[in-house]
C-alpha positions as semicolon CSV with decimal commas, in nm:
position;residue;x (nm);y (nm);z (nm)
1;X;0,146;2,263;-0,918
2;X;-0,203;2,223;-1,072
3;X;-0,414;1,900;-0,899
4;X;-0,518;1,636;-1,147
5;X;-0,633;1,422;-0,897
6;X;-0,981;1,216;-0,887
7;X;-1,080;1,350;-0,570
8;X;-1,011;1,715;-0,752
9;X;-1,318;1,646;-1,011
10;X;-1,503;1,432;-0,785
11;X;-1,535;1,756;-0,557
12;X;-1,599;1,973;-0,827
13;X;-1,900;1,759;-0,909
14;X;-1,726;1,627;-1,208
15;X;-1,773;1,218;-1,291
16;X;-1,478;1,120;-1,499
17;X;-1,380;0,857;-1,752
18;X;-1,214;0,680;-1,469
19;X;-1,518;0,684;-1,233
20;X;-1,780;0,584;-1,521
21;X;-1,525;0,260;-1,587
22;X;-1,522;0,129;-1,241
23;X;-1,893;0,208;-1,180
24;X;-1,922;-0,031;-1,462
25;X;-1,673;-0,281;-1,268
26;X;-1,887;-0,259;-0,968
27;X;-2,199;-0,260;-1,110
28;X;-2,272;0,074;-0,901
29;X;-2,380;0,399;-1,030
30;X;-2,140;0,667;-1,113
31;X;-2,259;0,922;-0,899
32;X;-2,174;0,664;-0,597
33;X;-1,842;0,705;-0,720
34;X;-1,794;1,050;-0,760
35;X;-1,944;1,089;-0,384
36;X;-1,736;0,845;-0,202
37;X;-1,449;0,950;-0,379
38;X;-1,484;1,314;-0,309
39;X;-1,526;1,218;0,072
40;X;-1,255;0,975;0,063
41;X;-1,393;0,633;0,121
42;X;-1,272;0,547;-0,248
43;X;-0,960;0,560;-0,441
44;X;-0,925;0,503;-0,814
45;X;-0,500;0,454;-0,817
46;X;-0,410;0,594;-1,154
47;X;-0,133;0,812;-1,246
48;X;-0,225;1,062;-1,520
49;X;0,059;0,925;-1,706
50;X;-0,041;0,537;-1,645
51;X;-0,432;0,641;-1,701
52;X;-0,311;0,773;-2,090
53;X;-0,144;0,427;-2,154
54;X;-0,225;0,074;-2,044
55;X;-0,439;0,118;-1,737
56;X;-0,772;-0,009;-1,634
57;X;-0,909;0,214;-1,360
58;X;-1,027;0,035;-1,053
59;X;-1,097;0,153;-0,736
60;X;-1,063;0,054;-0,342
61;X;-1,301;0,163;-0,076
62;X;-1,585;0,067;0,125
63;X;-1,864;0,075;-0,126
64;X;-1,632;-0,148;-0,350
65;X;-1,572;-0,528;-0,395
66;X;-1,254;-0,629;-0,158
67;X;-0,934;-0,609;-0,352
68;X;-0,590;-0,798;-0,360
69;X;-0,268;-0,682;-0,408
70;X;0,028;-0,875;-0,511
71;X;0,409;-0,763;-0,457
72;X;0,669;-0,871;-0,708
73;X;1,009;-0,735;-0,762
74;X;1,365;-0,777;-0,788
75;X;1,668;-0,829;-0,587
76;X;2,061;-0,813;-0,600
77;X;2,050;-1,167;-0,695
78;X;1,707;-1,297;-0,803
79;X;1,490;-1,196;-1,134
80;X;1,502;-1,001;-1,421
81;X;1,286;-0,758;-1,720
82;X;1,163;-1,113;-1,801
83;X;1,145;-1,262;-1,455
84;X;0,938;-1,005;-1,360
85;X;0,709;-0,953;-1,643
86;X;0,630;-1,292;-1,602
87;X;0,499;-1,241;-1,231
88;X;0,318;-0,945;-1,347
89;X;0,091;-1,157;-1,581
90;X;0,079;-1,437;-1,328
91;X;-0,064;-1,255;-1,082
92;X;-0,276;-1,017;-1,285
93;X;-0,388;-1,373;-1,483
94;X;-0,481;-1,475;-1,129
95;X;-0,670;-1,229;-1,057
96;X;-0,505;-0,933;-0,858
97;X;-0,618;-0,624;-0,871
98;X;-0,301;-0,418;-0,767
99;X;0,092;-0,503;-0,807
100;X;0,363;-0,360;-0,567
101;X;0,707;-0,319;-0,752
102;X;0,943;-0,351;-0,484
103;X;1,256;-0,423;-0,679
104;X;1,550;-0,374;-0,460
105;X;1,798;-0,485;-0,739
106;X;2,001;-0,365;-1,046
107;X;1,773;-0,202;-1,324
108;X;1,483;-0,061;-1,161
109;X;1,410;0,203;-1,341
110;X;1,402;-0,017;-1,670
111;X;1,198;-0,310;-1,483
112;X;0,954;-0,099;-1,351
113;X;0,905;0,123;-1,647
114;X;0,879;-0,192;-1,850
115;X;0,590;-0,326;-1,546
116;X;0,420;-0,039;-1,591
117;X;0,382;0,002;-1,970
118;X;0,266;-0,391;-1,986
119;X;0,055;-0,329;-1,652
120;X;-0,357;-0,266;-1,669
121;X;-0,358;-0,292;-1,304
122;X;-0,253;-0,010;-1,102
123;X;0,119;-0,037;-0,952
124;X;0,270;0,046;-0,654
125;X;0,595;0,132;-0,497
126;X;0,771;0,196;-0,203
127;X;1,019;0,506;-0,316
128;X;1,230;0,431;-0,009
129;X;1,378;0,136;-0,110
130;X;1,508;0,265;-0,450
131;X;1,638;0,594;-0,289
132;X;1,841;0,344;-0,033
133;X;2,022;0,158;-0,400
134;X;2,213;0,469;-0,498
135;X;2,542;0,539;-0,454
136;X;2,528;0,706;-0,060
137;X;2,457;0,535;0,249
138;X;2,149;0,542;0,455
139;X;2,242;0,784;0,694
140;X;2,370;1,075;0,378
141;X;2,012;1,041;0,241
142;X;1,868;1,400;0,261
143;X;1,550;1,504;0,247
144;X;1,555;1,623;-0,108
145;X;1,691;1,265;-0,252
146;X;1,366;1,143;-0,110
147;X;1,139;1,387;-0,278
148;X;1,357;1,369;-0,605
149;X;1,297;0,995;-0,568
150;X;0,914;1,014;-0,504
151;X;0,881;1,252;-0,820
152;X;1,067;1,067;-1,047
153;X;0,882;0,739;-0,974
154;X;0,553;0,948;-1,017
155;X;0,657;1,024;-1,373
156;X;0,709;0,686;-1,426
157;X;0,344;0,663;-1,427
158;X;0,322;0,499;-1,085
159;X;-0,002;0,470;-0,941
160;X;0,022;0,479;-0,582
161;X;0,308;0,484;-0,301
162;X;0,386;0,367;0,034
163;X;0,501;0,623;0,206
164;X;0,599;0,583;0,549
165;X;0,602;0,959;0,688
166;X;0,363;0,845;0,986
167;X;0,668;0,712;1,173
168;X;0,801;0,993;1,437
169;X;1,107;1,037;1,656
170;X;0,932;1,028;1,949
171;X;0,767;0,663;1,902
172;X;1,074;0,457;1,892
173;X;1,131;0,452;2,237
174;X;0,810;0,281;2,203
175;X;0,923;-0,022;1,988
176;X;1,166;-0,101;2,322
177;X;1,083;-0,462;2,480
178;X;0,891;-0,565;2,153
179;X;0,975;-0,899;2,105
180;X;0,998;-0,855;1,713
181;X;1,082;-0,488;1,703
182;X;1,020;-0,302;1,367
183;X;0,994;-0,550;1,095
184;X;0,875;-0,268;0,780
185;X;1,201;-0,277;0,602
186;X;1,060;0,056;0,540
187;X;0,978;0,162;0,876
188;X;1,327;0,044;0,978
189;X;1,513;0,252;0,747
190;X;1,360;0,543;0,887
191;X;1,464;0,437;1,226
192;X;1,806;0,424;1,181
193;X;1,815;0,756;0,982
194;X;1,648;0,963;1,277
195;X;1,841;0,754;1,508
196;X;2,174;0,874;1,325
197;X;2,043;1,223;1,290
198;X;1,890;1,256;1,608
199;X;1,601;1,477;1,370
200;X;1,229;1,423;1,334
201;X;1,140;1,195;1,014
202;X;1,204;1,385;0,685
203;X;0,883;1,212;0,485
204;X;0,689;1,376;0,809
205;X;0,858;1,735;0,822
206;X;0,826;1,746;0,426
207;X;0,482;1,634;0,401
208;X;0,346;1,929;0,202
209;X;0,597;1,924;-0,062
210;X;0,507;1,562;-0,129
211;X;0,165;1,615;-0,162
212;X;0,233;1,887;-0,430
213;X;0,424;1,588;-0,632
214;X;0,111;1,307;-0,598
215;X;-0,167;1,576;-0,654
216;X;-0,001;1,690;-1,000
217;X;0,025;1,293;-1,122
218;X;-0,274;1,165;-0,912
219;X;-0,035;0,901;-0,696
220;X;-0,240;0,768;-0,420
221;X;-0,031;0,760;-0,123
222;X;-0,054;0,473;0,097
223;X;0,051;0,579;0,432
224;X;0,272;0,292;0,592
225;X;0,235;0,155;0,896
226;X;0,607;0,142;0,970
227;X;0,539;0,004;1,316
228;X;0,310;-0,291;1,246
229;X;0,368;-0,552;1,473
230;X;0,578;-0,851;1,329
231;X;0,442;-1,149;1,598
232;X;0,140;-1,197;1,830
233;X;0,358;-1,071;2,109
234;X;0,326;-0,690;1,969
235;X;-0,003;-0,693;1,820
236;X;-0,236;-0,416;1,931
237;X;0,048;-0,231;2,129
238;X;0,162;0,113;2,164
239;X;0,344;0,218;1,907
240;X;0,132;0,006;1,688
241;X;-0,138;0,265;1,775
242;X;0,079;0,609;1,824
243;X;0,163;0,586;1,466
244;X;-0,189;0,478;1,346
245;X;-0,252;0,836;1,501
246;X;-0,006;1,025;1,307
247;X;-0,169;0,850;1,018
248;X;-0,520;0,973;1,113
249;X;-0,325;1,350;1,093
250;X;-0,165;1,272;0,752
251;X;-0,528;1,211;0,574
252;X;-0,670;1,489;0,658
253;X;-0,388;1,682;0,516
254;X;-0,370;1,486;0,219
255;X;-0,689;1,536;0,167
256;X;-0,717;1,910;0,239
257;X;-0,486;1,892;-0,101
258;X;-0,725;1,691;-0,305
259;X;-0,461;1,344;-0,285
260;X;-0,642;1,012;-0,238
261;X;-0,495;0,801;0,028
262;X;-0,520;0,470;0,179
263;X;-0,382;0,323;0,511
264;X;-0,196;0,023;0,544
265;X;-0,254;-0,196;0,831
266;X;-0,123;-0,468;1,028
267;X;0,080;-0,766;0,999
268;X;0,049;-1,031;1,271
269;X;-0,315;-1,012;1,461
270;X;-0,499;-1,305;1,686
271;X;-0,776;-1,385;1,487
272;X;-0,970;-1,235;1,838
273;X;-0,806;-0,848;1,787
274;X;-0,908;-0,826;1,433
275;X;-1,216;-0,679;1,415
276;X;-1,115;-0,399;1,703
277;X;-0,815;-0,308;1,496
278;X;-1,026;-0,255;1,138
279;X;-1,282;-0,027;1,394
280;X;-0,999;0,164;1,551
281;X;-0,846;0,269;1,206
282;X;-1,151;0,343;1,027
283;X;-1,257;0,557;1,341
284;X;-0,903;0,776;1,394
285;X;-0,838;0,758;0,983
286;X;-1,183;0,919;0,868
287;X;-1,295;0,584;0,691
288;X;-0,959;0,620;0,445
289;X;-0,998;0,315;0,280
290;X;-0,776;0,021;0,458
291;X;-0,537;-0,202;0,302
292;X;-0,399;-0,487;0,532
293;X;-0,137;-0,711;0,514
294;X;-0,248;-1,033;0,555
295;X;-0,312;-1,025;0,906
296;X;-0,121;-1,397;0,961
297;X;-0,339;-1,490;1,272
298;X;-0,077;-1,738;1,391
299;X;0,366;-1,710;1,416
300;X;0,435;-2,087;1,339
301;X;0,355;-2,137;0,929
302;X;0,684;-2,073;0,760
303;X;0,621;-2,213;0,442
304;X;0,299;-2,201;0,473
305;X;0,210;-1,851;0,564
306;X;-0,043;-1,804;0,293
307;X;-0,222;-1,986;0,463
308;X;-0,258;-1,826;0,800
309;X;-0,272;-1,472;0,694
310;X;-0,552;-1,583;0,438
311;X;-0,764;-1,695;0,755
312;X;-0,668;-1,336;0,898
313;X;-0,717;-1,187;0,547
314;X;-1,102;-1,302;0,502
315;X;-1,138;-1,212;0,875
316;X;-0,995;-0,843;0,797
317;X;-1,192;-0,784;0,468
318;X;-1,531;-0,942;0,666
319;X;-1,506;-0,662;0,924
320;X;-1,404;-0,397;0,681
321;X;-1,065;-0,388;0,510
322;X;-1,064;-0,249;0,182
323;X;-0,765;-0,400;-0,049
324;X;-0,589;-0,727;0,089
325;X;-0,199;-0,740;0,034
326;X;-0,127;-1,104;-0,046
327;X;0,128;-1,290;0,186
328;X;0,317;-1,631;-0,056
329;X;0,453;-1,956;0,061
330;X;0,793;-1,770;0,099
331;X;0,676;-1,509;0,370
332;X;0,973;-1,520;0,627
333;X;1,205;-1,742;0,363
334;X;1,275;-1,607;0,101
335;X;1,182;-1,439;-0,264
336;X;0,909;-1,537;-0,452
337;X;0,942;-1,694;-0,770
338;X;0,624;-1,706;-1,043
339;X;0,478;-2,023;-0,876
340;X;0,461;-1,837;-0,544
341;X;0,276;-1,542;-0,690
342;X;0,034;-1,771;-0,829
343;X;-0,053;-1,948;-0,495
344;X;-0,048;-1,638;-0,298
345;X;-0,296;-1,502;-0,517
346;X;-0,513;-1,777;-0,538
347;X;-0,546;-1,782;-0,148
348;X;-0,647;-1,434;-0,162
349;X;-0,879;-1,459;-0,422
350;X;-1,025;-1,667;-0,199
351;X;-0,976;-1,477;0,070
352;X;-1,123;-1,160;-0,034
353;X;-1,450;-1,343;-0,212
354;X;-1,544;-1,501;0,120
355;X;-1,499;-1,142;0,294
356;X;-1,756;-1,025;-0,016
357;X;-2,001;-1,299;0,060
358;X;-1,969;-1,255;0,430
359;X;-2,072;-0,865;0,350
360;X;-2,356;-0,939;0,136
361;X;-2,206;-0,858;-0,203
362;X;-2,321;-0,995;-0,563
């Protein structure tokens, strides 16, 4: 399939429509644009499909103001079209820049379809956890259903995806003696499927064909970091840093086909490890642009977890991270309702704009 991707023009020497609008955002020139993202230091997220309807291009990277992201979403028993339209415009009102979908309930397709039509900030997925609602179990999930999944969110017009294809076979035995284990939902679904199959990850050993899907809509993929460390305890360990690896492999292949791509980053990080962990994956990623959750710099704050990982958040985007996933009141208890968007957002707001100041931005 053809590329329609940003980094495709910005190579050719081509500024876009999309670059020209966030230059404007950024107050930078467009040529800047073009150059960092045809190196890929920037990312614009935006699906061909989103970019013809609602959208507002904006982009992530290291020449670019630090960003937020807020996660909304369904589940079995919480929220609805209405429920979560309503945290869509709370946090966009707020001030986020990007919004995860991670609906995990009944309707997705209509929910997120209806997020994204309404949406003029770029949204993101995880495919994994739709692909896990339908009708098989885990373990009959094949290859294909993933890829059928990842396409048919992309012509939903979703900007970009987490995909977690960095996690191997041979770093679980790794995880062993954690004292949180692996606490990605996404990261642990892939466990147990090459646990049950006793085969190498099927996101990793169908790489290619997934890039041929984002590079036709322009979905930025957002490499996951399936084996970020959920306490203190396993911050900065070893399979915390085999993966980051893997993910240092996966953008250079992504990019050798044109696809944008961002790496996520930590969870739980001493406020004293930060810095060493934004060097470490700028150096083995290529400068991919980083997006971090949180870090929460302490275990103890249920409740009140925005406010430790916003400590570790302006910490993070000080020594470098790019886009800043926001962490609510209900980290660790439970699902967000409107209120909690707002707050979560609001600390990362603030977050992000003392990271700005810190790094000599307007």
């Amino acid at each position: 399939m053809e590329s329609r991707t940003q980094m495709t023009y910005a190579r050719r020497g081509e500024i876009t429509d999309a670059m020209r609008f966030v230059a404007e955002r950024e107050e930078l020139v467009p040529e800047t644009i073009r150059e960092e993202v045809a190196v890929g230091r920037l990312v614009i997220p935006a699906n061909v499909r989103h970019l013809a309807g609602a959208l507002e291009p904006m982009c992530i990277g290291k020449v670019a103001r630090v960003k937020i992201n807020a996660n909304i979403g369904n589940s079995a028993v919480s929220s609805d079209i209405n429920g979560e339209i309503d945290k869509l415009a709370m946090a966009v009102k707020y001030g986020a820049d990007t919004v995860m979908d991670l609906s995990t309930g009944g309707n997705i397709d209509t929910i997120r379809q209806a997020i994204i039509d309404s949406s003029v900030v770029p949204i993101g997925t995880v495919p994994i956890y739709q692909a896990v609602q339908q009708e098989k179990e885990l373990e009959e999930l094949t290859a294909q259903d993933l890829l059928d999944m990842i396409e048919h969110q992309a012509k939903q017009g979703v900007d970009y995806m987490t995909i977690h294809a960095a996690i191997l076979l041979e770093h679980l035995p790794l995880v062993h003696g954690r004292t949180t284990g692996i606490v990605s939902r996404g990261g642990s679904l892939h466990a147990v499927w090459m646990m049950a199959h006793r085969q190498q990850n099927p996101l990793y050993t169908h790489f290619d064909e997934i890039l041929e899907i984002l590079r036709y809509y322009d979905v930025t993929i957002s490499i996951g970091d399936s084996l970020r460390p959920g306490s203190l305890a396993d911050a900065s360990d070893k399979a915390q840093f085999a993966e980051l690896d893997t993910m240092g492999e996966l953008t250079l292949r992504a990019w050798e086909r044109d696809v944008q791509v961002m790496i996520e980053g930590p969870g739980h990080v001493p406020m004293d490890q930060i810095e060493m962990n934004v060097k470490r994956a700028k150096r083995v990623c290529h400068e991919a642009p980083f997006y971090t959750l949180g870090p929460l710099v302490i275990d103890i704050s249920p409740g009140y977890d925005h406010i430790s990982s916003a400590i570790g958040a302006a910490l993070i985007g000080w020594h470098g991270s790019d886009m800043l996933c926001y962490v609510t009141p209900k980290e660790h208890l439970g699902l967000p309702n409107a209120n909690d968007v707002r707050e979560g957002v609001i600390a990362y707001k603030i977050a992000a704009h003392a990271a700005d100041v810190a790094r000599g931005r307007k």
